[in-house]
C-alpha positions as CSV (number, residue, x, y, z in Angstrom):
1,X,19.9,131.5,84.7
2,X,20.5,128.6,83.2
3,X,18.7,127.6,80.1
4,X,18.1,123.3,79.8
5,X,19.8,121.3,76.9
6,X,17.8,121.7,73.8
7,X,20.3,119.3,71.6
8,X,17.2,116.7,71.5
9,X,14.7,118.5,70.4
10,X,14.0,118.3,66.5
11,X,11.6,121.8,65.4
12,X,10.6,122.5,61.5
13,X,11.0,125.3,59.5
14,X,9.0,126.1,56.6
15,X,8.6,129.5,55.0
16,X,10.2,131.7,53.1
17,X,13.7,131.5,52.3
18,X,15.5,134.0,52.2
19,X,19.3,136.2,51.6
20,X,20.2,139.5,53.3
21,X,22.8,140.9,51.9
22,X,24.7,143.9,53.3
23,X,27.0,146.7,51.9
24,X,28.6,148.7,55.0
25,X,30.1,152.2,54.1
26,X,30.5,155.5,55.1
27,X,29.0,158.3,53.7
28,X,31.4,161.3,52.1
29,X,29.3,164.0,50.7
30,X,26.0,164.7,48.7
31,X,25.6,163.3,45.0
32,X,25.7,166.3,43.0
33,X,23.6,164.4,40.2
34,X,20.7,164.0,43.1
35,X,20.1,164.8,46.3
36,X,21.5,161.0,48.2
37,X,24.0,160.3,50.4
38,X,27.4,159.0,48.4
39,X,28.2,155.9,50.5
40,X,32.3,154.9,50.3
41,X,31.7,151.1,49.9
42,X,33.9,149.3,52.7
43,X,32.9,145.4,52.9
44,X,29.7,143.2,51.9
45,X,28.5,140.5,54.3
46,X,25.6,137.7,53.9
47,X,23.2,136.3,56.2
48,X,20.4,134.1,56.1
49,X,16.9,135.5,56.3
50,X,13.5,135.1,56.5
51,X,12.5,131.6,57.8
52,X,16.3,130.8,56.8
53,X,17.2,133.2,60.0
54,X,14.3,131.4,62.0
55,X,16.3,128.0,61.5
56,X,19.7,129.6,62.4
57,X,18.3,131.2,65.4
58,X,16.8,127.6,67.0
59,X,20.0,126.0,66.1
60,X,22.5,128.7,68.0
61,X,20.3,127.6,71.5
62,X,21.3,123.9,70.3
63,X,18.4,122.1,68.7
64,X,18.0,121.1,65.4
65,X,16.2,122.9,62.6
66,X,14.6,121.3,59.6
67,X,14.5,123.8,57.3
68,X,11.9,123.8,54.1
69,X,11.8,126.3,51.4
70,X,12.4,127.5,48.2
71,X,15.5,129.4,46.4
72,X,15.7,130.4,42.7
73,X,18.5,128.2,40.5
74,X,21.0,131.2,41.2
75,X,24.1,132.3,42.6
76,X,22.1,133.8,45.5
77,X,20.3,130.6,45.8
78,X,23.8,129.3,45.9
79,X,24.7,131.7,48.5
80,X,21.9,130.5,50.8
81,X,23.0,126.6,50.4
82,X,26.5,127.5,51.0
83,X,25.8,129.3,54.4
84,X,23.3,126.8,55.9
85,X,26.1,124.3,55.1
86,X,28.4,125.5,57.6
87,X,25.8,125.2,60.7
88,X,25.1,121.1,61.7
89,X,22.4,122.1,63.2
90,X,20.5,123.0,60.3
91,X,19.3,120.3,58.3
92,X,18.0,122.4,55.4
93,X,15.7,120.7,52.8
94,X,15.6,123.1,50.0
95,X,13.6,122.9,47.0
96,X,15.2,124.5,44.4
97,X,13.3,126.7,41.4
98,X,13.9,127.2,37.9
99,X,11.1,129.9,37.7
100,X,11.8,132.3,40.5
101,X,14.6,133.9,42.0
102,X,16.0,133.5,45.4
103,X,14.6,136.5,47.6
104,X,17.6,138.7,48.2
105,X,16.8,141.4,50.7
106,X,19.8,144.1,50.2
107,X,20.6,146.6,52.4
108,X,23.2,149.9,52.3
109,X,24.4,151.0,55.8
110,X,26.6,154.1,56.8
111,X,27.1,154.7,60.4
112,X,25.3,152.4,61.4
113,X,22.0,153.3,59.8
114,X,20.7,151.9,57.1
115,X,20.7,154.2,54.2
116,X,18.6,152.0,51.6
117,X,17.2,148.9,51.1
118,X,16.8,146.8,47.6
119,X,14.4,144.1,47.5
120,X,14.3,141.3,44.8
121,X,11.1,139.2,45.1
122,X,8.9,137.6,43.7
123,X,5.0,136.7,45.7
124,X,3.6,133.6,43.1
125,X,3.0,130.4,44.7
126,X,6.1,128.4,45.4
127,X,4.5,125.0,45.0
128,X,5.6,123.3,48.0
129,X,2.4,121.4,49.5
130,X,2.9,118.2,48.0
131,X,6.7,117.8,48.5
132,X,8.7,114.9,49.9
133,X,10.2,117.3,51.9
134,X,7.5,119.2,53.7
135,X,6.2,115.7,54.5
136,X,9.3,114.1,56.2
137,X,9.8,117.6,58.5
138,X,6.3,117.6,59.8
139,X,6.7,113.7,60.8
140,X,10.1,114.3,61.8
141,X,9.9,117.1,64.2
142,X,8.3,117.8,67.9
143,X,7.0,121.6,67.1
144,X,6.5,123.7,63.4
145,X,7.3,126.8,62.9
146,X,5.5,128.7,59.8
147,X,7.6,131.6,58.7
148,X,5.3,133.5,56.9
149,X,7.0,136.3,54.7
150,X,4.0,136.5,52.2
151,X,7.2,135.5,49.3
152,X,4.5,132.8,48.0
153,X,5.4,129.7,50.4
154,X,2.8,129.5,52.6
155,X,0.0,129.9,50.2
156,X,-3.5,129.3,51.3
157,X,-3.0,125.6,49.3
158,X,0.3,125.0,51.3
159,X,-1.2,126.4,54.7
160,X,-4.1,124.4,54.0
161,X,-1.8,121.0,53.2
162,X,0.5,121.5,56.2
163,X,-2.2,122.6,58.4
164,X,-3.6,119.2,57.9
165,X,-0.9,117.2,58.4
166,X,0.3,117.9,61.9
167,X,-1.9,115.6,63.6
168,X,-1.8,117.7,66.9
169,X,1.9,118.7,67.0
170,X,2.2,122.6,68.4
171,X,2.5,125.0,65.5
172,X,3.3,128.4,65.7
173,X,3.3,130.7,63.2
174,X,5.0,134.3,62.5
175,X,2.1,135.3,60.2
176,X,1.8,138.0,57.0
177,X,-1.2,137.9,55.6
178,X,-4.4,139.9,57.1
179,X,-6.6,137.1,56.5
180,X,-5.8,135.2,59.9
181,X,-8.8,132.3,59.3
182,X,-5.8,131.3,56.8
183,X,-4.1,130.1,59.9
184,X,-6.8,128.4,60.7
185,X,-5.5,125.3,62.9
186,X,-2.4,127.4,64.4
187,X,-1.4,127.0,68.3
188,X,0.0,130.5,68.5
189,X,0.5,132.9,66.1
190,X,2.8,136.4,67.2
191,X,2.2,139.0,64.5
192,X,3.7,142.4,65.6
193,X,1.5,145.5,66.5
194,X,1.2,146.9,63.1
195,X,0.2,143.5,61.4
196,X,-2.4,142.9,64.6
197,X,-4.4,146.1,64.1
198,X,-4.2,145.9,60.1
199,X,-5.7,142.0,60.2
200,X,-8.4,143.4,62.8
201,X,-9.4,147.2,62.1
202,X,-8.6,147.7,65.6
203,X,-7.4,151.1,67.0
204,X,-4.2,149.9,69.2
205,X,-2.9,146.6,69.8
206,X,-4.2,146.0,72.8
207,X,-7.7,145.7,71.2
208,X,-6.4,143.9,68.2
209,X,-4.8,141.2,70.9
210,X,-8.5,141.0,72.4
211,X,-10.1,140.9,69.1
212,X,-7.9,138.2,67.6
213,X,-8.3,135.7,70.5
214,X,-11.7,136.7,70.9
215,X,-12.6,135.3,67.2
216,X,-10.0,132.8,66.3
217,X,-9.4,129.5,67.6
218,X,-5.3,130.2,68.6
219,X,-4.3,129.0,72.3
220,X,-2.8,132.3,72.6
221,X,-1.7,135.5,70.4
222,X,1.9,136.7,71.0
223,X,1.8,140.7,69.6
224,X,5.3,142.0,69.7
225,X,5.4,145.6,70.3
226,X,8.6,147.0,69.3
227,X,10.6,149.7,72.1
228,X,6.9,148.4,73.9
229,X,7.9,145.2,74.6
230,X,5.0,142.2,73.9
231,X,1.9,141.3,75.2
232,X,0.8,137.2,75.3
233,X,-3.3,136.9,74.8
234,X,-5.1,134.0,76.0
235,X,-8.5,132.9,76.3
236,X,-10.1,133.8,79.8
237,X,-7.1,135.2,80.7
238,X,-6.0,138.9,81.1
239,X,-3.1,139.9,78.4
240,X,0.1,140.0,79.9
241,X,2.7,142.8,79.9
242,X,6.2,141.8,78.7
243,X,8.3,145.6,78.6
244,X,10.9,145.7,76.0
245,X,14.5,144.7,77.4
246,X,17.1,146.4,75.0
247,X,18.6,149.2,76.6
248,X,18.9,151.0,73.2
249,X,17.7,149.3,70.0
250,X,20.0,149.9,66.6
251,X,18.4,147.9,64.1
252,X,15.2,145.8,64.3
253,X,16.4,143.7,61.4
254,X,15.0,139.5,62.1
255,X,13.9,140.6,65.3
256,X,10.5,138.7,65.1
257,X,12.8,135.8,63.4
258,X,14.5,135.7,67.0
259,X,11.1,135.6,68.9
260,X,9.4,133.2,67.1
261,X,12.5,130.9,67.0
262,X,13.6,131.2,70.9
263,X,9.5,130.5,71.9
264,X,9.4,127.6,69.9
265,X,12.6,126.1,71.3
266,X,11.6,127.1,74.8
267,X,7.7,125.4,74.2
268,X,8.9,122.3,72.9
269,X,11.3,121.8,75.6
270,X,8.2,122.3,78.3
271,X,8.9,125.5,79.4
272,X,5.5,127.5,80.6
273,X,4.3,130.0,78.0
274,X,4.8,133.0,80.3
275,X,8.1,132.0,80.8
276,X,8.6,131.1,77.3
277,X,7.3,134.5,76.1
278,X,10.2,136.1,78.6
279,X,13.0,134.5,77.5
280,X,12.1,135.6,73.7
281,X,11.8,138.8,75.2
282,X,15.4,138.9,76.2
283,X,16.3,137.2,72.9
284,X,14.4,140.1,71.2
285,X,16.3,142.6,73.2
286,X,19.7,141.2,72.2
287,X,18.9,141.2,68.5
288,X,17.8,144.6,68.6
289,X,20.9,145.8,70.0
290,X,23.3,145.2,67.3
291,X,22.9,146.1,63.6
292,X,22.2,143.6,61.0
293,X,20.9,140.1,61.4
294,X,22.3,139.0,64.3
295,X,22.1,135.4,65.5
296,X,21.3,135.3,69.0
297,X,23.2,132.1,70.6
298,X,22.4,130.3,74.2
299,X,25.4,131.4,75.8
300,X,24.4,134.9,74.9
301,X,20.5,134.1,76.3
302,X,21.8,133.1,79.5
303,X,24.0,135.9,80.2
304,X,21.1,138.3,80.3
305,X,18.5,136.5,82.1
C-alpha cells in the first residue's frame, strides 16, 4: 500500500522535550559489593524523546514538525538542539531555561534488555503559554499535537492558553495527567490502558474507553493496549478492535510517540479515522520490534501494510 505525500502538510509539536540516552553493554558477572548485574560498557547513543520523538516521527513520513518546548541551558540541552538540527523537517522552536534541566531519560541495556533506567527531571511549570513561539506554531500548522509527559509543559495554564487558541484546528493529545477535563477542548486524546482505567476507576480498558467518551466531550478516545493491540471509542458508535501487529515486541520504548505521531499525519492528510488508527497500528508494531527509540520512516510504513 501506498501511503500519499505528506511533504505539505505543516503539524505542531508542543510538549515535553526530551533526551534518551543509551549505554549498550554486556553483562560479565555479579557485583560482589551488591547483588546487580556488572554491565561491560560497549557504546552510548542519543535520541530525541518525548514530544522531541513525536516531531521526528511525523517528519520520517515527510511532513513537517514544528516543534515547541523547553531544554535546561546544558550540555544535554545542547544535545537535543544539535540532533533536531540534522532533520529539515523539524523546525524546532525551543525555549531554552536557565532554571531547569533538560529531561534526560537514561537507559543501561545488556542483551537486549534494559537493565536500568536513570531519570533526571524536573515537574514545575515550564512557562510556555505566553510565548512567541507557541503562538506562531498553532497559526502556522493544520493539526496540534500535545505531548503530554507531565515534565511541567502542558500545565493546566498552558493547556488552558493553547486550548484556546486553536480556533477549530484538530488537536490531539497523548495525555498524562488523570484529570482528563484538563484536556478539555481536545479532538482525540489516546492514553494507553493503564493511564485509561487510572483517569476513570474503571476495571479494564474497555470500560474506561466507554466511560471516557461517555463523559468528556473528545470526538473519539484512541486507548492503546500494548501486545492487545488498540481500541478507537466514539460516540454512538461501538469501540473498534485494532489486534496488535508486532510479531514479537523487544522494547516498548516511544511507542505511543509513534502512534500519536503517524495518526496525526494520517488525519491531517484526510485519511478516515479507522483507517488512520490502522496505519498507527502498524507503525506501533514496527517500533516495538526493535530496541530503543526507533524512528519509524514512510518507506518502512509501507512495506508492512
Amino acid at each position: 500500500m501506498k501511503l500519499p505525500d505528506f511533504s505539505g502538510l505543516r503539524i505542531a509539536v508542543i510538549g515535553d522535550v526530551m533526551l534518551d540516552r543509551y549505554w549498550w553493554g554486556e553483562t560479565t558477572r555479579i557485583s560482589p559489593e551488591a547483588p546487580v548485574p556488572v554491565v561491560r560498557l560497549d557504546k552510548l547513543t542519543d535520541a530525541v524523546g518525548g514530544a522531541a520523538n513525536v516531531a521526528a516521527n511525523i517528519a520520517a513520513l515527510g511532513a513537517t514538525a514544528i516543534l515547541v518546548g523547553v531544554i535546561g541551558d546544558d550540555i544535554e540541552g545542547s544535545v537535543v538542539t544539535s540532533l533536531l538540527s540534522d532533520n529539515a523537517r523539524i523546525d524546532a522552536r525551543l525555549i531554552t531555561s536557565n532554571t531547569r534541566p533538560t529531561t534526560v531519560k537514561t537507559r543501561v541495556v545488556s542483551g537486549g534488555h534494559h537493565v536500568v533506567r536513570v531519570d533526571r527531571e524536573t515537574a514545575e511549570d515550564a512557562l510556555v503559554a505566553a510565548t512567541k513561539e507557541l503562538d506562531s506554531a498553532i497559526y502556522e500548522a493544520e493539526l496540534i499535537v500535545l505531548s503530554d509527559y507531565a515534565k511541567g509543559v502542558l500545565s493546566t495554564d498552558a493547556l488552558n492558553s493553547i486550548l484556546g487558541k486553536c480556533n477549530g484546528k484538530t488537536i490531539v493529545v497523548d495525555p498524562k495527567s488523570n484529570d482528563l477535563s484538563r484536556y478539555h477542548g481536545a479532538t482525540i486524546i489516546t492514553p494507553n490502558a493503564k493511564e485509561a482505567i487510572a483517569a476513570t476507576g474503571a476495571a479494564n480498558s474497555n470500560e474506561a474507553g466507554d466511560k471516557i467518551i461517555a463523559e468528556h466531550e473528545f470526538d473519539a478516545v484512541l486507548v492503546t493496549e500494548g501486545e492487545h493491540g488498540m481500541t478507537l471509542f466514539r460516540k454512538n458508535e461501538s469501540p473498534e478492535k485494532h489486534a496488535a501487529s508486532a510479531l514479537e515486541a523487544f522494547d516498548v520504548t516511544g511507542a505511543g510517540d509513534t502512534v500519536i505521531s503517524t495518526l496525526s499525519v494520517c488525519i491531517a492528510a484526510g485519511i478516515p479515522l479507522s483507517d488512520a488508527v490502522e496505519i498507527a497500528n502498524k507503525a506501533a508494531g514496527i517500533a516495538v520490534s526493535h530496541v530503543g527509540t526507533t524512528i519509524v520512516t514512510k518507506e518502512m510504513l509501507e512495506a508492512v501494510l
